[in-house]
C-alpha positions in Angstrom: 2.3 15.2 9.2 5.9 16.1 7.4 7.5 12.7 6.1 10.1 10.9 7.9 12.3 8.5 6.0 11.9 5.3 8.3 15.1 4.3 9.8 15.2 0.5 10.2 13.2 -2.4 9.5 11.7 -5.2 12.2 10.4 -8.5 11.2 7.6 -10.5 12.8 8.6 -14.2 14.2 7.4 -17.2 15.5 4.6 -19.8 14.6 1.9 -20.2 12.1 -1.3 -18.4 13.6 0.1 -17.4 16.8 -1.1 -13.5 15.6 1.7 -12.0 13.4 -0.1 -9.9 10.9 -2.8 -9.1 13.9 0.0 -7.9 15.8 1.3 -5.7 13.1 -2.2 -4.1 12.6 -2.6 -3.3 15.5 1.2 -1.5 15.6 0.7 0.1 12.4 -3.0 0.1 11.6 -2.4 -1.6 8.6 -3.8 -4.8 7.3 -1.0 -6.4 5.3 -2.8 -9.5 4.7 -4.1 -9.0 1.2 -3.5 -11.3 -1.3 -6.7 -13.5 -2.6 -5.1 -16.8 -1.3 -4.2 -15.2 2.5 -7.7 -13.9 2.8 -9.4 -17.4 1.8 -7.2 -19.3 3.7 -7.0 -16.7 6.7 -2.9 -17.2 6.8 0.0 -15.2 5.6 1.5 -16.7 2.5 3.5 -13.6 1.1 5.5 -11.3 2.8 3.8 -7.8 4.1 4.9 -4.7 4.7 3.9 -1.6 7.3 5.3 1.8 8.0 4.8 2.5 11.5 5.3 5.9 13.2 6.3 6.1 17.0 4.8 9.2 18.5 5.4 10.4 21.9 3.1 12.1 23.9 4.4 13.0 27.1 3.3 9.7 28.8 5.3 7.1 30.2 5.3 5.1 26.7 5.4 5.3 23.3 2.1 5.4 21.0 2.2 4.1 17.1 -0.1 4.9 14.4 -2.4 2.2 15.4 -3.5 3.2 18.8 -3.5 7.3 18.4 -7.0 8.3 17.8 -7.7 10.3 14.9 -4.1 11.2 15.1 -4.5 12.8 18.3 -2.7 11.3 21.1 -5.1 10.1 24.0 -5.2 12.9 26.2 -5.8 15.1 23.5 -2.1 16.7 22.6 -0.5 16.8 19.1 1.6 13.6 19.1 5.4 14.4 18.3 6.8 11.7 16.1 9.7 10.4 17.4 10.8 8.0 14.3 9.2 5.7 11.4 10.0 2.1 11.1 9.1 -0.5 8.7 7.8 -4.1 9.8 7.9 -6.7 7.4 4.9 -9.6 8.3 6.6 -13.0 7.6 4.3 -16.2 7.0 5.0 -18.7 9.8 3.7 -22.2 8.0 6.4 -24.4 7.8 5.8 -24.9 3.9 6.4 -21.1 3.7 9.3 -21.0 5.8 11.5 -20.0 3.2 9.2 -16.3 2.4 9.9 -15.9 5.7 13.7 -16.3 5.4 14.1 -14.2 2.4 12.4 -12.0 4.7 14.6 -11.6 7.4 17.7 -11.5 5.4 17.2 -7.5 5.4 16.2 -6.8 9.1 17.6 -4.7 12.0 15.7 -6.1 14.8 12.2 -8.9 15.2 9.6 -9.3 17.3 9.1 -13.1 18.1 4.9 -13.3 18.6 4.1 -16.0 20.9 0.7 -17.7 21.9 0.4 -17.3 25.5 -2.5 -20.1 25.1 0.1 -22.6 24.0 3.3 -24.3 25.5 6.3 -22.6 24.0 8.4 -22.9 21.8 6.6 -24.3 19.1 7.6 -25.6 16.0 7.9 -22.4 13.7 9.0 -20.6 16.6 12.3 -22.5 16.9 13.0 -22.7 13.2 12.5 -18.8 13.0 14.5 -18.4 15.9 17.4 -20.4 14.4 17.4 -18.0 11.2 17.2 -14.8 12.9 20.4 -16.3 14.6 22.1 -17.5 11.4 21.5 -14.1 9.7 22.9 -12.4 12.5 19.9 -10.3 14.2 20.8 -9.7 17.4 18.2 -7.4 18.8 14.7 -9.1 19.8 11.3 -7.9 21.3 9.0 -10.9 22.7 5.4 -10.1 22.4 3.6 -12.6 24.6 -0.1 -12.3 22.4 -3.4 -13.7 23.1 -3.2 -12.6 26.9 -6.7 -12.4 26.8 -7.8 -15.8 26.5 -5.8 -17.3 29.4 -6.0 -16.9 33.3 -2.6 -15.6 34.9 -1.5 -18.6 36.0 -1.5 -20.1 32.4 0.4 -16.6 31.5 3.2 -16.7 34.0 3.6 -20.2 32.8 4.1 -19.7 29.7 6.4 -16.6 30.4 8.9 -19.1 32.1 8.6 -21.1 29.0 9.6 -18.5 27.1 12.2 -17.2 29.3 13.8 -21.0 29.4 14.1 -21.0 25.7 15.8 -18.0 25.4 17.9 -19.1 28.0 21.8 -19.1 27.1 21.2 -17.5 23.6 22.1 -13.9 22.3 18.6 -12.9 23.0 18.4 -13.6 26.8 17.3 -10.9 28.9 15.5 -9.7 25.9 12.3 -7.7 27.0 8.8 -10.0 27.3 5.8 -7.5 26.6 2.3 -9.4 27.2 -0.2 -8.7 25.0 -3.2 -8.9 23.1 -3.0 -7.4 19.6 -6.7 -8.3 19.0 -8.0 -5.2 21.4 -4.8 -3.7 21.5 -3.8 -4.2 25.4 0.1 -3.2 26.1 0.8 -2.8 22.3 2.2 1.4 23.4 4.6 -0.9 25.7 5.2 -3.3 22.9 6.3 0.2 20.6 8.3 1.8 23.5 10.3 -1.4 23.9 10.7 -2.1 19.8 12.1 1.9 19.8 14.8 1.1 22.0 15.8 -2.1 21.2 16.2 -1.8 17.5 18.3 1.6 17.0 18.3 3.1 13.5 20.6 1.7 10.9 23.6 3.2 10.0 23.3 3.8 6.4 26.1 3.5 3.6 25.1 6.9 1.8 28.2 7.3 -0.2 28.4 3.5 -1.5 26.4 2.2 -4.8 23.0 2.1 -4.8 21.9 -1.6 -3.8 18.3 -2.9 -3.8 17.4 -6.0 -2.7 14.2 -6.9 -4.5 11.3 -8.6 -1.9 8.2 -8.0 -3.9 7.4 -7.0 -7.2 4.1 -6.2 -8.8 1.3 -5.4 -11.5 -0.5 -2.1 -10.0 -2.4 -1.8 -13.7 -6.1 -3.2 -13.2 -7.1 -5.8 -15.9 -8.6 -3.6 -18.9 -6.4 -0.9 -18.4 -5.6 0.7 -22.0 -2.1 0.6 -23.5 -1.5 4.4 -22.8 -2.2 4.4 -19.3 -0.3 1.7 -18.2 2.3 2.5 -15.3 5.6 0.3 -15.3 6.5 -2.4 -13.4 7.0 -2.1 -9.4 9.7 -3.5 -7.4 9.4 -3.5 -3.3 12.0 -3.9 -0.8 14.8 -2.1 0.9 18.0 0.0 -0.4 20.7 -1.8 1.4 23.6 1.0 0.6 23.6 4.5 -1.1 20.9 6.7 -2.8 18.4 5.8 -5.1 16.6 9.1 -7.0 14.0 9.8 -9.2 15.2 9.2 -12.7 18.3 6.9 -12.1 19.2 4.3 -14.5 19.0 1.0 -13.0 20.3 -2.2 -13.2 18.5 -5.4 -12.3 19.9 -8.9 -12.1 20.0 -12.2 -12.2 17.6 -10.6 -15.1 15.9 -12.6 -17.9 17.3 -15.9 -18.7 18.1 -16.2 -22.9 19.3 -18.9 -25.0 21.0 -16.7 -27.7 23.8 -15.7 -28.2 24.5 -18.4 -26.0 22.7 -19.9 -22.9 23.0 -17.7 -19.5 21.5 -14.3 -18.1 21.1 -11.0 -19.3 20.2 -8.5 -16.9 18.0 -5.8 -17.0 18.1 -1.9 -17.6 15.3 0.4 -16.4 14.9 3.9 -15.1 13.2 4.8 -11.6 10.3 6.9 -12.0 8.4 7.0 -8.8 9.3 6.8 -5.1 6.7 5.8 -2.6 7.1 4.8 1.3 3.9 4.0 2.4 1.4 6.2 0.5 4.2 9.1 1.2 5.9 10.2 -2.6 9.8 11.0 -2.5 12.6 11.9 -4.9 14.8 9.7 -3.5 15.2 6.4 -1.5 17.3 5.7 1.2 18.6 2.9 3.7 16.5 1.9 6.6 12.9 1.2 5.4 10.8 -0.9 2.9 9.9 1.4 0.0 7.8 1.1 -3.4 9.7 1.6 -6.6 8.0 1.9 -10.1 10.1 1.5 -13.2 10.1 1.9 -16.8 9.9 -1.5 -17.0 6.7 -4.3 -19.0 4.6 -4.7 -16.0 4.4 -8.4 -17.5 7.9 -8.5 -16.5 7.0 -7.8 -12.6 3.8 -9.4 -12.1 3.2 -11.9 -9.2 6.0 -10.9 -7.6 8.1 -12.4 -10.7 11.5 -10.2 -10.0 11.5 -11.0 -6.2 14.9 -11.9 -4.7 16.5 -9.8 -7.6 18.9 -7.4 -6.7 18.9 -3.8 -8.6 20.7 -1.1 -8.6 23.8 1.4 -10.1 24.5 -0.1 -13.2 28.0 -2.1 -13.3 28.2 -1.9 -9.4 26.4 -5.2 -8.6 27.5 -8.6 -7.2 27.8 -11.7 -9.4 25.2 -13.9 -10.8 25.6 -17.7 -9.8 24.2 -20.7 -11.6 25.7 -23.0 -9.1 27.1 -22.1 -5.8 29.6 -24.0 -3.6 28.7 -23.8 0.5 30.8 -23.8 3.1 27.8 -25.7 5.3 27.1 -26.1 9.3 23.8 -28.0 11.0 21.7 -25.1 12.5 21.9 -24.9 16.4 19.4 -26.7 18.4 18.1 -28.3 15.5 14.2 -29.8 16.7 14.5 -32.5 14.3 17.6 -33.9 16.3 20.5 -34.5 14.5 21.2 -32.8 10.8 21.6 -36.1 8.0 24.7 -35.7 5.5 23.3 -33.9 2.2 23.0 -36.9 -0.5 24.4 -36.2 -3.7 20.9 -35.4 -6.1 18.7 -34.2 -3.1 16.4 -31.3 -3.7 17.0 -28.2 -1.6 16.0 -24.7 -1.2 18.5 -22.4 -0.2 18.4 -18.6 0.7 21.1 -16.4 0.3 20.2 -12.3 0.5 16.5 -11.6 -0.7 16.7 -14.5 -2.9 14.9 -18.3 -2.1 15.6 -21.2 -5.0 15.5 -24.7 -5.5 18.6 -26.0 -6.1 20.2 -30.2 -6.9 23.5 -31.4 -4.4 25.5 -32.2 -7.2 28.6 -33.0 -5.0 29.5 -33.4 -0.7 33.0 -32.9 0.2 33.2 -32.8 3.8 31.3 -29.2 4.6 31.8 -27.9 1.3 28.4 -28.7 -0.5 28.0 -27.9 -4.5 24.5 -27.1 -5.7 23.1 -26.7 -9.0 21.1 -23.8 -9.1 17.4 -23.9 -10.8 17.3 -20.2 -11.2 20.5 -17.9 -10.7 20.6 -15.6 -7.9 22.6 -12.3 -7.4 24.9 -12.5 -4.2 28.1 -11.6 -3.2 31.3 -14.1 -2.5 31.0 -14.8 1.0 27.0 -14.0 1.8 25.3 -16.0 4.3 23.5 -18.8 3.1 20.5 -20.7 4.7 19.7 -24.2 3.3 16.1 -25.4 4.0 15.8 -29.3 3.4 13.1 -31.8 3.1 13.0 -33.7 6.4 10.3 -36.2 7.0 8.0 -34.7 4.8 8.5 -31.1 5.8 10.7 -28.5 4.5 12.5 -27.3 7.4 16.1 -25.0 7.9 18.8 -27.3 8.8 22.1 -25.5 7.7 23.5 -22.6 6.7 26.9 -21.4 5.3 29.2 -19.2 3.8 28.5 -18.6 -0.3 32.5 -20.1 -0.7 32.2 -19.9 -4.7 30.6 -21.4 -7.8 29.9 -21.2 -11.4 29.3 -17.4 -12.4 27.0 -16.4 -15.3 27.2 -12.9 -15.0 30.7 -11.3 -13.6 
């Protein structure tokens, strides 16, 4: 089939083990869950990514690469492809809530997964709520999973439960698909509903190219010789602009040095390979999660070692802060009760665009919270910020903020 460029990017929602990734094989036919420590521990820990196409073919709904048969639609026609979109798997552990908030700090639209075997909302499905509000995503799909494994009393049950929780929030009246992603029951009405919900993005051709930086890898298997090493990948999404084959790039906050003088020096690479999904391109653009590879040390890239970087034209990127001053607010409908005052010395994480450090309160005025940064990250005056604190021995999201200023490293 001829490429499409994908035109937006949905993330998966909700609790640990209530069938994310399951639900985004069967959407996609993709298994995203990949890494050693995911397969041993049969959980997401890192985020995943899946291009799905959306193919009609003449029926009443929608049919996604994960349900077309040999790529033949089920009554036998060519299936016309209607648009690509990308969906990003986000863990849903509450000691991985922060992947999942760098996650959804680049999406257009989510689909909040819910366990129709279990009273809603649960834990993870709250807090993952509260950041999809906080980042401002305002266009939600409810797939109601495991249908299979309850009778339909227990179902309609737990439909009201749902229904009651979305109840007075930007997302009620948002469409609730039962399913079961395990043997693929409703999923071409899950797609139909995702296509209209979540329209395409309207991308910023003409600005700079922006990156934000999700992943980044080591593709060279151990052994490999000197002169068939390939450079360093980055994964993620071009927020604004073009990115092409052969474009200088750069990539901050970048490499942390002590000479001449302490601080951050970013770095410059060139592209040289653009890849959606097993499809090759000469040039990236907005809307979907696409695979760089750089001129850069693949040491440099390993173990997703630049993630929550931000790349792009050279000259044309936002500030690098070592400390950052937030203009903070208690999440709504907090399920730990009421937020505590930050304590001057308390280790937090906070999130602010693809980006997820560990940071010190150094000082509390009022709403206006300083914290020392352990690693810098790359953001723009004014960015969204989500604060994720240790609450009775879980790290849970119980701000978030405006980025009001802070020490810069790199203008």
């Amino acid at each position: 089939m001829t490429f499409v460029y994908p035109d937006a990017i949905i993330s998966t929602a909700g609790h640990v083990d209530h069938g994310k990734t399951q639900t985004t094989y069967a959407l996609s036919g993709v298994w995203v869950m990949k890494h050693s420590e995911e397969i041993k521990k049969a959980m997401t820990i890192k985020l995943g990514y899946a291009q799905v196409g959306i193919y009609d073919c003449g029926e009443e709904y929608y049919y996604t690469d994960g349900i077309l048969i040999n790529n033949k639609c089920p009554n036998g026609s060519e299936p016309k492809l209607v648009r690509r979109i990308s969906i990003l798997d986000v863990p849903g552990h509450e000691v991985l809530v922060a992947t999942m908030v760098s996650g959804a700090a680049v999406v257009d639209g989510a689909v909040l997964v819910v366990d129709a075997s279990q009273p809603a909302p649960q834990p993870q499905t709250v807090e993952h709520f509260a950041v999809l509000d906080i980042i401002g995503v305002r266009r939600l799909v409810v797939a109601q999973n495991k249908i299979d494994l309850v009778v339909k009393e227990k179902a309609l049950e737990n439909y009201e439960q749902i229904k009651k929780f979305l109840a007075g929030t930007w997302a009620e009246g948002a469409k609730i698909v039962p399913i079961s992603a395990l043997h693929r029951v409703n999923i071409d009405v899950l797609a139909t509903y995702i296509a209209k919900t979540v329209p395409p993005r309207e991308a910023e051709l003409g600005k700079p190219a922006r990156f934000s930086v999700l992943r980044s890898f080591n593709v060279n298997p151990p052994g490999t010789p000197p002169e068939k090493l390939r450079g360093g990948v980055l994964g993620g999404t071009l927020l604004q602009g073009v990115l092409k084959v052969g474009d200088e790039i750069e990539i901050r906050p970048g490499l942390k040095v002590d000479k001449p003088k302490p601080g951050y020096q970013p770095i410059m690479t060139k592209v040289l390979s653009i890849e959606y999904g097993g499809y090759k391109v000469d040039e990236a653009r907005p809307g979907g999660l696409v695979g760089i590879m750089t001129g850069l040390d693949p040491a440099l890239t390993k173990a997703d070692a630049l993630a929550g970087a931000v790349a792009g034209k050279p000259g044309a990127l936002p500030p690098v802060w070592t400390t950052v001053e937030i203009d903070t607010k208690p999440i709504p409908r907090s399920i730990e009760g009421k937020t505590e005052p930050f304590r001057q010395g308390e280790v937090v994480l906070i999130a602010v665009g693809p980006a997820t450090v560990f940071g010190v309160v150094q000082a509390v005025k009022k709403d206006l919270v300083t914290i020392a940064l352990k690693k810098a990250v790359c953001a723009e005056q004014g960015s969204k910020v989500v604060v994720i604190r240790q609450v009775r021995n879980r790290w849970i999201v119980t701000n978030y903020g405006v980025l009001k200023g802070g020490t810069v490293a790199l203008e």
